[in-house]
N, C-alpha and C positions, 0 to 999 in steps of 0.2 A: 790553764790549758788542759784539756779535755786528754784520754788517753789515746784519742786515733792521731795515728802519725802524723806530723804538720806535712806531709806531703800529700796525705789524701784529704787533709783538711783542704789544704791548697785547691785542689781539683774540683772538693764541691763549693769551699765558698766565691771560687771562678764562677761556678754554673750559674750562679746567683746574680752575676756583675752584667753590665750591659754589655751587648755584642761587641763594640767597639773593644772595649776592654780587651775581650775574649780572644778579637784578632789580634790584637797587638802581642797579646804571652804567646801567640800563635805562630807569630812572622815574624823573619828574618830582621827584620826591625830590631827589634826587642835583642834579638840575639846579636847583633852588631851593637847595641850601646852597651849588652854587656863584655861582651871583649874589649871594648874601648875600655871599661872600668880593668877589667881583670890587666891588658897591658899597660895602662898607668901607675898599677900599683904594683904589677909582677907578679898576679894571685894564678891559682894554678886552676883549670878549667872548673868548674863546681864550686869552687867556693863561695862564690855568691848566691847559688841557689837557694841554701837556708835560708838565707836573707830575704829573701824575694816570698820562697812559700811563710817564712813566718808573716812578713808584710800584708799579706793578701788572709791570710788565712787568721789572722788574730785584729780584724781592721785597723789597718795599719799604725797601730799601738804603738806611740814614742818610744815610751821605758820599755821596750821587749825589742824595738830595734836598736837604740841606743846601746841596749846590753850585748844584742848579738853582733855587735859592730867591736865594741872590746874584747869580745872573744878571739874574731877574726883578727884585731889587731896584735892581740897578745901573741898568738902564734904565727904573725909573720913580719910584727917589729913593724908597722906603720900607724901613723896617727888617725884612730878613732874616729875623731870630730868629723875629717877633711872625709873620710870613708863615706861617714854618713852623710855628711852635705854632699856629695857627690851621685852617692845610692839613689838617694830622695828626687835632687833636681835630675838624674840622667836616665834613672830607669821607672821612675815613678810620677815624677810632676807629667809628662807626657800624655798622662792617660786622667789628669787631675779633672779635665773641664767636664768630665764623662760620671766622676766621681765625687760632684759636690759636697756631699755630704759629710768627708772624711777631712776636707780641709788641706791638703795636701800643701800648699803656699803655705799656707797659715802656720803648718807645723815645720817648714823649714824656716821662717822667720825667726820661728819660737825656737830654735836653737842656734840660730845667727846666722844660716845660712844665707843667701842673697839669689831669689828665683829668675829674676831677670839673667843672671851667668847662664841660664841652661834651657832661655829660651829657643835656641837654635834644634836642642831635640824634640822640640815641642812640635816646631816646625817640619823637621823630617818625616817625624811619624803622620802628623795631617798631610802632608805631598803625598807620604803611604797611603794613607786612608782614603784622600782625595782618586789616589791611580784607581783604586778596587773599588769606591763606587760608581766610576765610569765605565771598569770592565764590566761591572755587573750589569748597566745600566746596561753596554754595547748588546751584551747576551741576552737580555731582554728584548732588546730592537729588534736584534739579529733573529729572534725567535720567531717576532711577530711578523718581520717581513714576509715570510711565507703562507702567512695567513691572511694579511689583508690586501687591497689593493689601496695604494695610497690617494689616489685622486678621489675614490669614492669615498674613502673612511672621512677624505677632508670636507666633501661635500656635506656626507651626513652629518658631522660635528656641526658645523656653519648652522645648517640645517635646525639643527637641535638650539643650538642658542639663539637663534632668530626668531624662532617660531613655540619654544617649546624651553623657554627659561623658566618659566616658571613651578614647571614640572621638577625641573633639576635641582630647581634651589627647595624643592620641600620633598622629593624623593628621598623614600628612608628604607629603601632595601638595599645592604650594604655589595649582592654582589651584579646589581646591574649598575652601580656607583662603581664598583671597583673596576667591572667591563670597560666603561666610560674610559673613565682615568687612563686602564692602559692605551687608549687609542689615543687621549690627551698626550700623555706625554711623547707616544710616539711621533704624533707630528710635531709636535714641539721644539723635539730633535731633530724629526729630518726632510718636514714643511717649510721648504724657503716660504716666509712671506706669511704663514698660516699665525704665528703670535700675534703681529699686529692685527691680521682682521679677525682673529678672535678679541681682543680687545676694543677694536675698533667697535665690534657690534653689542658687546657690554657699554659700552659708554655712551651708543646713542639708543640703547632702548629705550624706549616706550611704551614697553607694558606694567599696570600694575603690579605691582608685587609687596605692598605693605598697604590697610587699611587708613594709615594715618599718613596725612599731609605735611611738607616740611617747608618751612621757611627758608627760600632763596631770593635774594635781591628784594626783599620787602615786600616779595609774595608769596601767598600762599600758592603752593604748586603741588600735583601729584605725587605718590611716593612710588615712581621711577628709578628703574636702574640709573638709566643717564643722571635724574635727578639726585637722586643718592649718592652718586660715584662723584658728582659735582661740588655738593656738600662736605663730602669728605676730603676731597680733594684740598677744598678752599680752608677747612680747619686744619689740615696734617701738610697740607704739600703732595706734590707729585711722585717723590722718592719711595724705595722702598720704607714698610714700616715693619715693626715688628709684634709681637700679642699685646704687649702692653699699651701701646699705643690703642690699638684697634678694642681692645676693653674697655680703654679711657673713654673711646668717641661712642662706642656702643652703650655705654652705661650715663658717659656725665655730659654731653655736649648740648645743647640748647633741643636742636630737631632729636634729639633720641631720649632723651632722659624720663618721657613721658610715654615710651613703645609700650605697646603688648608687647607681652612676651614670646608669642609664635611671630610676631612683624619681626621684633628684635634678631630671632632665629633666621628667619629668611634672609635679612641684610648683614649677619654675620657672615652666611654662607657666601654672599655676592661677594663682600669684599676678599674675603679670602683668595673665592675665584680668582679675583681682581688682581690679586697680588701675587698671588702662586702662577699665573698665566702673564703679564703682565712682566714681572723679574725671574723666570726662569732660565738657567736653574739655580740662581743664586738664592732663589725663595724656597729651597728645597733645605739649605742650612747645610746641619751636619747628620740628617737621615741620611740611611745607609738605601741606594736605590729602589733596592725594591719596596719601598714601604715608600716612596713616591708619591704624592697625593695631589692632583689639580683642583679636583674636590673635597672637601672633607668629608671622609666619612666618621658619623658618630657615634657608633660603635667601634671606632679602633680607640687603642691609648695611644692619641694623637700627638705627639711630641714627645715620645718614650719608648725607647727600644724594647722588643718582645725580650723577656728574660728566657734564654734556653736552658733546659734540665740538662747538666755534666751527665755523660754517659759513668755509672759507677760501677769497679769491680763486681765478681760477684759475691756478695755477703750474703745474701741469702743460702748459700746452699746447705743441704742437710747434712749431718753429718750419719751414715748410714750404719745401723748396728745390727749383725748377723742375730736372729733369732732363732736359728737351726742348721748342724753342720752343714748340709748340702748347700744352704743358702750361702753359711761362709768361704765356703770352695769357689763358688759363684762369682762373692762380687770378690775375690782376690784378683780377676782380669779387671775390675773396675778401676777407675783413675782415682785415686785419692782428690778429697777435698784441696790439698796443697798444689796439683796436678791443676787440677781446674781451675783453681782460681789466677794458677799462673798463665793457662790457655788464654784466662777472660781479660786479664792482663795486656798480654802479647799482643791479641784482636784489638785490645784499647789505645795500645800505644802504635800501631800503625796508622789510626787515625790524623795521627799528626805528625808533624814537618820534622824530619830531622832537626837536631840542635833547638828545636822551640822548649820552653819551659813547662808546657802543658807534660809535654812525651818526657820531658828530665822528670818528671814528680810523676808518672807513672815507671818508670825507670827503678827510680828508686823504692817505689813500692815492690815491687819484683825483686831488686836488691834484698829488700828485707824479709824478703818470704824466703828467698833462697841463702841466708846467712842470717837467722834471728838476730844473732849476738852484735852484729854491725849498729 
């Protein structure tokens, strides 16, 4: 472990984690499974913070929480083990599916833990996450309502994939794709009847849109939306699919295995379309709304949350040294390096919710500025 305090470790190796993550050490969530821990055990508020920034800030390292689970047991006389299976499945598995990497199941197994016991906070937290991406999603709507007129945004949509599909599925300027999308998804939401007949007019296209011909019903036939969406249909089924699938058909199925590459491009887009308009918003997953896509665009990291930069104290500042009396008369009105960095502090931890563990591990950086020795 490095010499910067595991709490401001905490802070940036947060920055670093996907949004979801981020909400969750942010929300009242988080703060309610940890009281649940603390009045199970009788631990007194804080105590499990260490725990948590060392978790996050040393990727969540077995032997380093195992060890700091005997600490906390030594000094208040309860069982270790039962601590850390608890820690892991209530304040951690939660956020595991977000965090594949670290294994999170995998390492409560490997101590005989049992993940299934704590899938219930698994669940509260996605109800959490599920409420906020529909608020976000409402504020988004809520925005646009004032901007568009809904009868005509629907016509022109219509409009566009009727006459002008072709255009959409090879258009690669990401912000007239993004313009689209918002108007997609807004009637999506709030167009009785508009999903189906966008769908409806994907399936009986009729204009080209791939160079090569595909075998249906033992004939050769155009490479057609309708006809495409038919083929795929009759290999996969009607139901939603998910990338695996739709790679399988794109890469190894009889009518694709032999595409151009720019064909192959054009009929990943369609189906996408297909499916994202088709099962919405269940084809939305677990994006966070505003990253919403009807279309793909491909320039985004499609399937991957933006990572945001942790706002960080201030470390840079200079430490300022008088070069001539007058000057040190001067900056004696200035605020000392310790002053400031507790200002840059104070402005940080407003940022965030009371009781959330982002604002405790700014907290305690402040703690330690204002009482070294702690």
């Amino acid at each position: 472990m490095n010499n910067t305090s595991i709490s401001k470790q905490f802070i940036d190796k947060l920055g670093e984690m996907p949004d979801e993550v981020r909400f969750y050490f942010n929300d009242q969530v988080s703060v309610d499974f940890i009281d649940e821990l603390n009045e199970k055990y009788s631990l007194e508020e804080g105590v499990l913070d260490n725990l948590i920034f060392l978790a996050v800030a040393e990727d969540f390292d077995l032997n380093m929480l195992e060890a700091e689970a005997r600490k906390i047991a030594e000094k208040t006389g309860i069982d270790s083990k039962e601590l850390l299976f608890d820690f892991i499945g209530t304040i951690l598995l939660p956020v595991s599916d977000f965090l594949p990497e670290f294994r999170l199941k995998e390492k409560l197994n490997k101590i005989g833990g049992d993940p299934e016991k704590y899938l219930l906070y698994k669940s509260r937290f996605e109800s959490v996450l599920e409420d906020e991406t529909i608020k976000i999603l409402e504020e988004l709507v809520t925005e646009r309502q004032g901007m568009i007129d809904p009868e005509l945004e629907s016509e022109t949509a219509i409009d566009l994939f009727r006459d002008d599909l072709v255009m959409i599925l090879t258009e690669s300027n990401p912000e007239q794709l993004a313009n689209l999308n918002g108007g997609l998804y807004y009637l999506l939401m709030n167009k009785e009847g508009f999903k189906d007949q966008l769908v409806k007019i994907l399936m009986e296209n009729s204009t080209e849109i791939t160079r090569s011909q595909l075998l249906l019903s033992g004939k050769l036939v155009p490479g057609t939306p309708a006809n495409w969406l038919k083929d795929f249909i009759l290999v996969n089924g009607s139901g939603i699919f998910d990338n695996l699938i739709l790679t399988k058909y794109l890469t190894g199925s009889a009518n694709t295995k032999n595409l151009k590459e720019n064909d192959r491009k054009i009929l990943n887009r369609l189906l996408v379309i297909y499916r994202n308009a088709k099962f919405f918003p269940e084809s939305m997953g677990n994006l966070p709304a505003e990253k919403w896509e009807i279309i793909p665009i491909e320039t985004a990291d499609t399937g991957k949350f933006t990572k945001r930069e942790a706002p960080v104290p201030g470390t840079q500042l200079a430490s300022v040294q008088p070069s001539t009396p007058e000057f040190g008369d001067k900056i004696k009105n200035l605020k000392s390096d310790k002053d400031l960095m507790l200002e840059t502090l104070e402005r940080m931890k407003e940022k965030y919710p009371h009781g959330s563990i982002e604002r405790r591990a700014v907290e305690e950086e402040i703690k330690k500025i204002l009482n070294p020795n702690i």
